[in-house]
C-alpha positions, 0 to 999 in steps of 0.5 A: 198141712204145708203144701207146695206146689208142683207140676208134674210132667212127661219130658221125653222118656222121663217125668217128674215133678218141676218146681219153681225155686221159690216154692221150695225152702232155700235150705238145701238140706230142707230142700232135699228133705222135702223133695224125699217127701214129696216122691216117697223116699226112700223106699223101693216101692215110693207107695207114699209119694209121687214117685214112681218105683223106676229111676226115669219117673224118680227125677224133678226139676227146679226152675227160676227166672235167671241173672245171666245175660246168657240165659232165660231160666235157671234148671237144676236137675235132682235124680231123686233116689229110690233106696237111698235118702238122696237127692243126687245134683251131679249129672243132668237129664236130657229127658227132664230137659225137655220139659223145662222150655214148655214149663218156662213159658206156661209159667210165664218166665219166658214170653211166648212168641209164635210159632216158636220160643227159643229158650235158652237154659242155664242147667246149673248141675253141668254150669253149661247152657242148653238151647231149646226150640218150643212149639208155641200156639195161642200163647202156651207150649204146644203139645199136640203134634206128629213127632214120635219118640220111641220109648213113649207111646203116641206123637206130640210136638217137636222140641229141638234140644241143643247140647253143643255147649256142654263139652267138658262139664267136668272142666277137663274137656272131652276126653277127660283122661287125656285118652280116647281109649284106655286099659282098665284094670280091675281087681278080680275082674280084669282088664277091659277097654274104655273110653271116657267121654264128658260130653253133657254129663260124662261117661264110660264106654265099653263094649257089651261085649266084653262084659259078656253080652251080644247085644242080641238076648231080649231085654229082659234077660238082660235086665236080669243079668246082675253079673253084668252089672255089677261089673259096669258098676264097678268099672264106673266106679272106679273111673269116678274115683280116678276122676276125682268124683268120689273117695273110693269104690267103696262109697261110690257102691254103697251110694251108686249115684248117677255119675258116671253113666256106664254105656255098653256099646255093640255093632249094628246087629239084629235086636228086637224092641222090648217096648213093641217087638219090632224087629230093628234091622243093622242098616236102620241104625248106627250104633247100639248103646245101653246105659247103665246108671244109679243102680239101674238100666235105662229102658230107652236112652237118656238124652244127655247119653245120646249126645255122649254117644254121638260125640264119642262115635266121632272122636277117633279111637274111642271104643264107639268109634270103633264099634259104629258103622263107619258111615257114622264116623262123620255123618251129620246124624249118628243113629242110636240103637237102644232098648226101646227102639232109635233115637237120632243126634244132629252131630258136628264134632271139629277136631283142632290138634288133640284137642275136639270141640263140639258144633252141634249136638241136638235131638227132638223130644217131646213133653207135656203137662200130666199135672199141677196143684199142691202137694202135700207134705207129711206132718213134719212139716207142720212145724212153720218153723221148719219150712222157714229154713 
């Protein structure tokens, strides 16, 4: 039987399998369809692959030395669809990032330099690079450390993430749309405001509230509010089609892909952690996000919506600019409330005219190695002729 070989790792509150290019087929059709393979889709359980029946275990990452003199490694991002025969290239993932410094040295793409690497990633999905800071002992990524994550149990080693360079991937700047905030009509739904922000990956706010929810109820009902959802579906929906992103609200729904990320937005309130039950006071964060994408809702807080996030709160006028505590508005740290606790952003937005740009965008994660060896395909495969592709 044909085997390939992967890794299989934990980046922030993700995982998946990261590749190297070269172990894959260069077709890309092949490519995907050996991917759908590998983590058992589609099919709503995965039960005959790696995947792991939730949108944050069903992504991977594939990884080769780069060209650019700007860059260490090439990455390129696949959101690996559960229900769908597709492997969708259109957004990043902050969390999958993570992993991509650690993999980069232990593979011996990088050399390792003590006690930190900094890897500069070239993320192919966006055409933007991220820098990433790694922990270095005895040679490898370290993984052993005292940082916690909320939304993964334990600590591990501090990995310093910076998005700075990943304003406007869709070539439009930051405000997309040329506005901060707007009026969205749709049929049978109404009018809601919106902000489109592109910042790592682009996305829509609005507040939770207008959809119905306080932001207070517990998690779990809020998971099963599809009301809600259908709602924020069709409101990304059709920002994508304004965008250009899609034809029509009609495909986009069909597929529901991963971009744009609907992002509700509340106040500081009382909430409490669904992970643990911890209490998460107003005066500890800034800022309440939930993320809604590619049929589902992210149980903590993707990295790349937490840079929009932080961005968003400091563009004057945008709906999370006006729901955010005040102090955030400047702060050199925007606080997210999320799901499964905080998450932090190191944040410098400069204004110039009309016109935003973006200094800083970093948080810390952390990543480690779960596995590696060869994974085998299915009997299709056995065909050498196919692989060859």
């Amino acid at each position: 039987m044909k085997l390939v070989r992967g890794i299989y790792m934990r980046g922030g509150t993700s995982k998946g399998v990261y590749f190297h290019a070269k172990d894959l087929p260069a077709n890309p059709a092949l490519r995907d369809r050996v991917i759908l393979d590998i983590y058992g889709s589609p099919d709503l359980t995965q039960i005959d692959g790696l995947g792991g029946a939730n949108v944050l275990t069903s992504k991977t990452a594939i990884i080769a030395r780069s060209a650019r003199p700007d860059a260490d490694v090439d990455y390129t991002f696949g959101q690996v669809m559960i229900n769908e025969p597709l492997v969708d290239y259109r957004i990043n993932c902050g969390n999958i990032s993570a992993g991509v410094g650690p993999f980069a040295i232990d593979e011996g793409l990088v050399p390792a330099v003590e006690p930190l690497t900094r890897v500069r990633i070239f993320n192919t999905n966006t055409q933007r690079v991220i820098i990433a800071e790694v922990p270095v002992k005895n040679g490898r990524a370290e993984i052993a450390g005292d940082y916690h994550i909320d939304g993964v149990p334990g600590t591990g080693a501090r990995i310093l993430l910076d998005f700075a360079a990943t304003g406007g991937t869709l070539g439009k700047g930051l405000l997309p749309t040329g506005q901060a905030r707007e009026t969205l009509t749709i049929d049978g739904l109404g009018t809601f405001e919106i902000s489109v922000v592109d910042a790592a990956n682009p996305s829509v706010f609005v507040k939770g509230a207008d959809l119905g929810l306080q932001g207070t109820e517990p998690f779990e009902d809020i998971l099963n509010n599809q009301s809600v959802w259908d709602k924020a579906d069709r409101i990304r929906g059709t920002v994508g089609v304004r965008l250009g992103m899609y034809p029509d609200l009609d495909s986009f729904l069909r597929i529901n892909p991963t971009m744009p990320f609907c992002i509700l937005v509340f106040p500081p309130i009382d909430y409490t952690d669904f992970v643990d039950g911890r209490a998460i006071s107003p005066g500890s964060y800034d800022i309440k996000g939930i993320i809604r994408f590619a049929g589902a809702v992210h149980r903590a807080y993707s990295g790349t919506g937490s840079v929009c996030t932080a961005v968003a709160a400091q563009i004057e006028g945008t709906v999370a600019n006006a729901v955010c505590g005040e102090a955030a508005r400047s702060a050199a740290v925007v606080r997210i409330g999320h799901p499964s606790g905080i998450m932090n952003v190191d944040i410098r937005v400069e204004r110039d005219g009309q016109e935003y740009r973006i200094l800083r965008a970093a948080y810390g994660r952390t990543a480690r190695r779960i596995m590696e060896g060869y994974i085998y395909l299915k009997p299709w495969a056995d065909d050498a002729s196919m692989l060859s592709l």
